[in-house]
N, C-alpha and C positions, 0 to 999 in steps of 0.2 A: 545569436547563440548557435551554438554547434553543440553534435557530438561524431562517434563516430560516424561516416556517413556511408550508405549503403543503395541501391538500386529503390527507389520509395516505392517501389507497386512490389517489390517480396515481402517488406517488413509486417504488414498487418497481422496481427494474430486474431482468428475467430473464435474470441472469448470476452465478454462483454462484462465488467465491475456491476454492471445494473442488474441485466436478466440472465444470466448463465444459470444451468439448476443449481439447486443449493450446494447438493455435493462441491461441486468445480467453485463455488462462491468461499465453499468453505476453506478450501484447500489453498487461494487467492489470500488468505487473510492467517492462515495462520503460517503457512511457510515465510519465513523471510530471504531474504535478496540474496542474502549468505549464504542460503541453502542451495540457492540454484546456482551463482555465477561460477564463473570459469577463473581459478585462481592462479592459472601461470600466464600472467600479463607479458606478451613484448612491449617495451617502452622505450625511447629516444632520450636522447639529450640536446637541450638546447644549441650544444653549441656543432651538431651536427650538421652535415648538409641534407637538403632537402632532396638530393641524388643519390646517398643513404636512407634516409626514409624510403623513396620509392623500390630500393632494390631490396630491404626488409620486409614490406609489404608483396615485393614477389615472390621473396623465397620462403613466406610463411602464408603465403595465399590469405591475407585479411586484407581489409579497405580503412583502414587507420592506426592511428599509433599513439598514446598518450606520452605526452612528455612528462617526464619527471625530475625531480632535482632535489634531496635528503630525502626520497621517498612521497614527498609533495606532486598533487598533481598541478603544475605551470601552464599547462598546453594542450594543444592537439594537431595533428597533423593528420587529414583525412585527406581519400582518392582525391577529392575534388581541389584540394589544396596543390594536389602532385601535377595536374592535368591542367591548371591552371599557371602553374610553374614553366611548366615544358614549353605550353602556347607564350608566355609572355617571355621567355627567356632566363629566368632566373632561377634553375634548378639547380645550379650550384651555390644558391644564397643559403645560410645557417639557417636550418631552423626555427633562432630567437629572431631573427627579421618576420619569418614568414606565415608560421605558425598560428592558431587561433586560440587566442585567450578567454573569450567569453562562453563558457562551458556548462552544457547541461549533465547534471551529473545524479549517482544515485545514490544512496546509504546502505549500507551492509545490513542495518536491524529494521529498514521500513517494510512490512507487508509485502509480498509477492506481489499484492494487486496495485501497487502504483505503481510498477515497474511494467506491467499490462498494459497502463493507462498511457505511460510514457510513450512505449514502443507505438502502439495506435494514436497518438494525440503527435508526435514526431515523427514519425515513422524514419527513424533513423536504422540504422542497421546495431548497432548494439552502443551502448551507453558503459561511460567506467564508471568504477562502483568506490565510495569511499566510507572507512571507517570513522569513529567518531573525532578520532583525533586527526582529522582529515588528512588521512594518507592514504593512496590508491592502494586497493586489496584486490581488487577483480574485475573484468568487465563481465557483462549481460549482455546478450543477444536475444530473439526471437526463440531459434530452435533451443538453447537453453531453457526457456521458458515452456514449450512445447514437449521438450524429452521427460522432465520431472513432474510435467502433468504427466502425462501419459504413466511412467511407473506409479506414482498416486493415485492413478484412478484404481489402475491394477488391482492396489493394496486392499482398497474401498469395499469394490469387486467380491476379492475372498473373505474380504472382513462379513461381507452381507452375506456371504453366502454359507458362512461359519455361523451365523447368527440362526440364517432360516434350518440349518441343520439340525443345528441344539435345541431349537423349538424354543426362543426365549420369547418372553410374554410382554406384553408390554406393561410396565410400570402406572401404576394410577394412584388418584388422590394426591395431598400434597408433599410438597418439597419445599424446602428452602437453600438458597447457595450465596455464596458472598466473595469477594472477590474485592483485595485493595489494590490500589495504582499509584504507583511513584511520578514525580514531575518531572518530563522530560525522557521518561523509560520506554523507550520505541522497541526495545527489543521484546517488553513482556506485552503490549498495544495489544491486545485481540484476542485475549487469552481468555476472558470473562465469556466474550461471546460466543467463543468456540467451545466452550464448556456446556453455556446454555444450548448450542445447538443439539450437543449431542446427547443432554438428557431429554430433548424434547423428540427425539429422532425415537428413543427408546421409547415412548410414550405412543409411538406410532400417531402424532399428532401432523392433520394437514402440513405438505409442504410449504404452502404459502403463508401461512400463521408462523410456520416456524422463518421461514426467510424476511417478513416484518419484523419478527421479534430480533432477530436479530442485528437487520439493520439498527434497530435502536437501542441495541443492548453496547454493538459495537461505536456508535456515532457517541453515546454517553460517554463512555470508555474512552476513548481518544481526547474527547473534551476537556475530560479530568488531565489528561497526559499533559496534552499540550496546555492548557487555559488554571490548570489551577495547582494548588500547594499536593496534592495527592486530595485522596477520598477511597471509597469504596463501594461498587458497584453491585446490589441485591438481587436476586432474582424469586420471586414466590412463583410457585407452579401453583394452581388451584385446577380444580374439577372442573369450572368454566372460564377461567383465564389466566392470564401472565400478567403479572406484574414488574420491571422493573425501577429503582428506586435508586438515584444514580447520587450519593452525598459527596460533596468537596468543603477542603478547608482554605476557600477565600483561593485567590481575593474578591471573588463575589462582582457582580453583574450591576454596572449600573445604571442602565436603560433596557430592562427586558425583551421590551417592543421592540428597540432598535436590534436587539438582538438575536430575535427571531426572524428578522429579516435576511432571505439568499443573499449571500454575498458580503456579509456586514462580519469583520472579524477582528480584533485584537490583537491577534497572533504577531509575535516580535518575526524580525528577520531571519534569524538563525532556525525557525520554525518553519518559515515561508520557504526557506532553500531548501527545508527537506521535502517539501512537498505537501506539508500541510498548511491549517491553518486556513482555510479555502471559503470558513464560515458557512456552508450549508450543513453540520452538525444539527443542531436544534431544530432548525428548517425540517430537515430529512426526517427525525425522529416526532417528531410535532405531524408530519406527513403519513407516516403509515401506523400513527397510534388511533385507536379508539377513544382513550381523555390520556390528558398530557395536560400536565401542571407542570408550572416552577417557579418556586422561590426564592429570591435572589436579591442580595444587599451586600452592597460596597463592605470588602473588609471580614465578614463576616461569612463566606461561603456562598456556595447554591446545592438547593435539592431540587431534583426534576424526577417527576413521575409519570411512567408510561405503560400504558394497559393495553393491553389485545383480548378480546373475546375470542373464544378458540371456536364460537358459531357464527362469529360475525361476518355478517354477508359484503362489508367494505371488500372493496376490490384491491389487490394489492397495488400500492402506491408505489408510483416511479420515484427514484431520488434523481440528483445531481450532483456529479462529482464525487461520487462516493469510491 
């Protein structure tokens, strides 16, 4: 697999899906890929030469080129491809000879934070970005990723500082909030729990309470995206804890235990290429709950229930893959 390819010791971004503070977690999960990437692609054609790609990659200073063909992406031609070319002799070969077909690629509507996960888990120099109806729309890079943190924190920044101005109070006693999910809806993915964060943020409630609940308010949520017919996602505020209450319509779970197991997933192909599907969902959320139930029957949906104590002395729980 390939993508664009870049120097591997600049690409790291120091920004971790796991422990980053909440703020920078939140921001990871609800901006999407759309939001950041860079949407004037240069692109090749197959049946160009591979002495053409190198001299577009000079005169636009990048280190690759996605090939495309009705707007499809076919290809790729990276530095490493060109320098490999020159050493073996064959930089005046087409393109479709030389090109790399097996492509790591990313979606317009996934979460900002698997595009984090990418750049650090590849360390490629930027990745191309595709729509649902898979046509290339954009690439992603690193400092993309880095520039629209940076104005977001900015925003955060004044948001807090408008807050401590107005002297706003924090909110108490209870709440209730509800949130449904369509099958397959990546672009609305995160929405539930970026909701929750931020009435519990008003609530001036521990950060760590707040970045558990979330983790499992989000892992719910995607669950339903990916794994089920739609559902809808609850959350109860109470004076000593969170509840949320995660219901789907089928098709329902039919070995719970196997289910709960890291690693253990259902998720079809078309799922897997987006980057989901990873099956440590219930794992994770089952991890930094206080009690976690769930009931689940072939056919007939599942309900999962997950509590945090807002005194509880549980330490915050790592996930994986999140």
């Amino acid at each position: 697999m390939s993508a664009i390819e870049a120097d591997p010791h600049t690409n790291d971004i120091p920004i971790s899906t796991v422990d980053s503070p909440s703020v920078v977690l939140e921001m990871l999960y609800q901006l999407k890929i759309k939001d950041v990437m860079a949407t004037a692609v240069i692109s090749g054609d197959k049946r160009d030469s591979m002495r053409h790609m190198q001299a577009l990659m000079r005169e636009n200073h990048i280190t690759g080129i996605p090939i495309v063909e009705e707007q499809k992406l076919v290809g790729l031609v990276s530095i490493d491809d060109i320098i490999t070319a020159l050493d073996k002799g064959y930089i005046d070969s087409t393109v479709e000879e030389r090109m790399t077909r097996d492509i790591i690629v990313l979606q317009d509507d996934m979460p900002l934070s698997f595009a984090v996960s990418y750049l650090n888990k590849y360390r490629y120099g930027r990745f191309p970005v595709l729509n649902k109806r898979q046509e290339l729309v954009g690439i992603l890079t690193s400092m993309d990723v880095i520039r629209t943190l940076l104005v977001e924190m900015n925003r955060e920044v004044l948001r807090l500082e408008k807050m401590n101005q107005d002297g706003d109070k924090a909110a108490s006693g209870y709440s209730e909030m509800e949130f449904s999910t369509t099958r397959y809806d990546f672009e609305m993915a995160g929405r539930a729990s970026t909701e929750i964060k931020k009435a519990l943020k008003q609530r001036n409630i521990d950060p760590k309470i707040i970045r558990r609940i979330a983790i499992a308010s989000y892992e719910l949520e995607i669950n339903q995206v990916v794994h089920s017919a739609g559902g809808t996602v609850c959350c109860s505020i109470q004076p000593d804890k969170i509840i949320i209450v995660a219901a789907d319509t089928g098709p329902g779970i039919a070995d719970v235990n196997q289910a709960l197991q890291e690693g253990w997933s259902t998720a079809n192909e078309y799922v897997r290429s987006l980057g989901f599907g990873a099956g440590m969902g219930l794992a994770n959320t089952k991890r930094v709950s206080d009690e976690f139930t769930i009931n689940s029957s072939a056919g007939e949906g599942t309900t999962v229930r997950s509590v945090v104590y807002l005194n509880s002395p549980k330490e915050e729980a790592g996930t994986k893959d999140l």
